[in-house]
N, C-alpha and C positions, 0 to 999 in steps of 0.2 A: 354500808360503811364506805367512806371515800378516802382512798389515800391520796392524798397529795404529797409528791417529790417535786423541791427546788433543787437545781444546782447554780452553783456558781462561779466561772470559769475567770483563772486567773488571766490579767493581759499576758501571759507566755504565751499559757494555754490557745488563747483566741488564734494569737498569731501563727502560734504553730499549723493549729486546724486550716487557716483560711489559707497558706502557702501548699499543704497538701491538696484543698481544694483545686488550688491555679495549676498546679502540678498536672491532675488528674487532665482537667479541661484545655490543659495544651497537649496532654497526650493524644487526646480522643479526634480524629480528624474527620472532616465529612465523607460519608462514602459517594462512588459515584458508577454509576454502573451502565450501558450502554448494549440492549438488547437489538437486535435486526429486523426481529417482527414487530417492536415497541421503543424505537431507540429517543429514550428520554432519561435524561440524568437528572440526581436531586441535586447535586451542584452541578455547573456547567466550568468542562475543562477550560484550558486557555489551549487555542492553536492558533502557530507562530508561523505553520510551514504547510505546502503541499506540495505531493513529488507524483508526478504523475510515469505510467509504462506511456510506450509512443505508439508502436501498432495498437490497431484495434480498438484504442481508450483516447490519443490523440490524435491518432488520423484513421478512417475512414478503411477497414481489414479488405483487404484486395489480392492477399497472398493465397495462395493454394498451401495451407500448410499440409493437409493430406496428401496431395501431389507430391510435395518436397519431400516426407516422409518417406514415401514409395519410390521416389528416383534416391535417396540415399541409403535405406535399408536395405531394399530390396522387398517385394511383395511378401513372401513368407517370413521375413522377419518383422515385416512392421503388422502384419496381423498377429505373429505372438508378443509381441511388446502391445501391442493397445491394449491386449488382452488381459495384460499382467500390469497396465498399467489403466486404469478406467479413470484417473484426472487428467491425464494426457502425457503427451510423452514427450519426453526432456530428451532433444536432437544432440545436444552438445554435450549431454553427458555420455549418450553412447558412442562419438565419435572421440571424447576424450584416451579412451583406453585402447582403439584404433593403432593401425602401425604408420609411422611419419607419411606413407602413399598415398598407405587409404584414404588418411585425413586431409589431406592433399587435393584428392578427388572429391570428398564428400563437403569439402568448403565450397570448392570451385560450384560444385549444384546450385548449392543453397546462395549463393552469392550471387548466380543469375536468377533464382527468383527472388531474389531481395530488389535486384535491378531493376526487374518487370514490376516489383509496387512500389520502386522512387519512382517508374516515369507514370503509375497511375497515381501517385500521392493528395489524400485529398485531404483536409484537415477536415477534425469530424463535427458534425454539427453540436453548437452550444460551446465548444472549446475558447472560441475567441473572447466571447461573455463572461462565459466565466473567470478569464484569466484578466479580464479586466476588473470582476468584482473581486477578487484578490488583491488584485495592484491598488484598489481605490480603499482597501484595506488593512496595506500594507504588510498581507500576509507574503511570504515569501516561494517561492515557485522552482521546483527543482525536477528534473527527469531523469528517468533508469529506463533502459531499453535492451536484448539481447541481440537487437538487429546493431550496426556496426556504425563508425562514427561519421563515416560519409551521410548515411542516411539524417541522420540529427541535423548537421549543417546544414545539408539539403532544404530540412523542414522549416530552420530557421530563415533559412535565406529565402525561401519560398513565400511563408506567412510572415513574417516577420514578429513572432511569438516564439519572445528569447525566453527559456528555461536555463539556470545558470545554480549550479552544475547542472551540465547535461552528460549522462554516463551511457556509453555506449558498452558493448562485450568485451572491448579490449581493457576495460575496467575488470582485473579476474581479483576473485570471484565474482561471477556471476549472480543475477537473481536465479531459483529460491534465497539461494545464500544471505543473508541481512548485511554486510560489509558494505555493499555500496549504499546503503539505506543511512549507513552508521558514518558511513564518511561522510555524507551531504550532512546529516545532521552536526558532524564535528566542525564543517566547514562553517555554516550557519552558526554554529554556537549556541545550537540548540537542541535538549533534550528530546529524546523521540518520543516520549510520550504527550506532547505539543506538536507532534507531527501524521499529517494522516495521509496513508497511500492508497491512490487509485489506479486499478488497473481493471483488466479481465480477463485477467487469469488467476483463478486458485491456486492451481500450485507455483506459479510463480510471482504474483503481485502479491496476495494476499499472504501468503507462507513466507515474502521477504518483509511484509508487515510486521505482521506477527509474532516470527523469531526476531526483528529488532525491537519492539514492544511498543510498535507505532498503533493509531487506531486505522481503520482498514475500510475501503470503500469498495465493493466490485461491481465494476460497470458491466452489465450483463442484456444486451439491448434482444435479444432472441429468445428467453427465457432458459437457457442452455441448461442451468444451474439450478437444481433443485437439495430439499433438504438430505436426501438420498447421498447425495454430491459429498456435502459438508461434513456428514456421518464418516461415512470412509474416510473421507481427506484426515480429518479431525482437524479442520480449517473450518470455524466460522466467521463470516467475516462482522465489522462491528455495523454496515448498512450495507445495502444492495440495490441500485437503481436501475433504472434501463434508458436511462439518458444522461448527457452530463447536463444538461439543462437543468435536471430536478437539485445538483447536489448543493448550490447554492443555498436553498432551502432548509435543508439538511445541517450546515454549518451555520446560518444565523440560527435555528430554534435549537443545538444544541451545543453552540463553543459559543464562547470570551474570545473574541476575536478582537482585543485590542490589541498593539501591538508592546 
């Protein structure tokens, strides 16, 4: 036996259906996801902005940061801080709670080895390239750094590769913190999630990414950085290259880079 059911929908009816339909299909948004070992999205984001760290990511690392450690801790205490800290260790937050002398002296250190890498300052390779396939892009270029504001000028006046904002420490807070990440963004007029930070350091480029909810790049040219790293931190970042030459690449097969 075959039953056959007709219905037939009044025009209310249709109309009602097909406005819940449009309802559903503007809820439903594409997802987009952006893995490290596999960084491929099924829609590609828009990025409006790059804010690059300046040691070590835009010029060329010449600082003894170990050294500087051990001329401001003291030997016994920077082997129990490394110890207790395995992503590296944040100088300015142990000097923050310091009495006005100490801190006094322990600026004065670090301020001559900051000296000793303005007068070795090199820009790092691939930086200039890159920052011109941005500009021919129209994407917009910004810098955070903990080294201090003389140094930036320096860099700029040296290369003549203007980042604008250029935030140096006297910008407080500080990176990890995301605030200077969120101020360029505010200046720009632009959401951070159109924006992606490059540096190399985990806990401080990647971690001022991430708490501002930018996408996250770490330059890692020594292989320093393993999944081990990422585990503990609870820092992964969203790519990880070992040149700034490759990340061109990186941002044409996975961003809308219009502007």
């Amino acid at each position: 036996m075959c039953l056959n059911f007709s219905f037939r929908l009044s025009p209310f009816s249709m109309t009602f259906l097909l406005s819940r339909s449009l309802i559903s299909l503007t809820l439903v948004r594409p997802s987009c996801s952006i893995s490290m070992a596999n960084p491929t999205m099924n829609a590609k984001a828009r990025l409006r902005g790059v804010v690059f760290d300046m040691d070590g990511t835009l010029t060329v690392p010449v600082i003894d940061f170990g050294a500087m450690y051990r001329a401001v801790l003291g030997e016994d205490a920077y082997k129990r801080i490394k110890a207790e800290s395995p992503t590296g260790i944040d100088i300015l937050h142990h000097i923050e709670s310091w009495s006005p002398d100490k801190q006094q002296k322990a600026y004065e250190i670090i301020a001559d080895y900051e000296k000793q890498g303005i007068d070795k300052l090199q820009i790092m390779p691939g930086a200039a390239e890159l920052c011109g396939f941005l500009d021919s892009k129209k994407i917009k270029r910004g810098l955070i750094t903990r080294n201090v504001q003389k140094a930036i000028d320096i860099f700029h006046q040296r290369y003549e590769v203007i980042f604008s904002p250029a935030l140096g420490r006297e910008f407080r807070p500080y990176k990890p913190n995301p605030d200077p990440l969120l101020h360029i963004c505010s200046t720009w007029g632009i959401q951070p999630n159109e924006v992606m930070m490059v540096g190399d350091s985990l806990k401080d480029d990647i971690a001022c990414g991430k708490r501002a909810g930018a996408f996250t790049c770490l330059l890692d040219e020594t292989g320093r950085y393993g999944p081990d790293d990422f585990s503990v931190s609870g820092l992964q970042p969203d790519f990880k290259v070992d040149s700034l030459s490759k990340i061109q690449n990186i941002l044409e097969t996975n961003f809308d880079l219009n502007p």
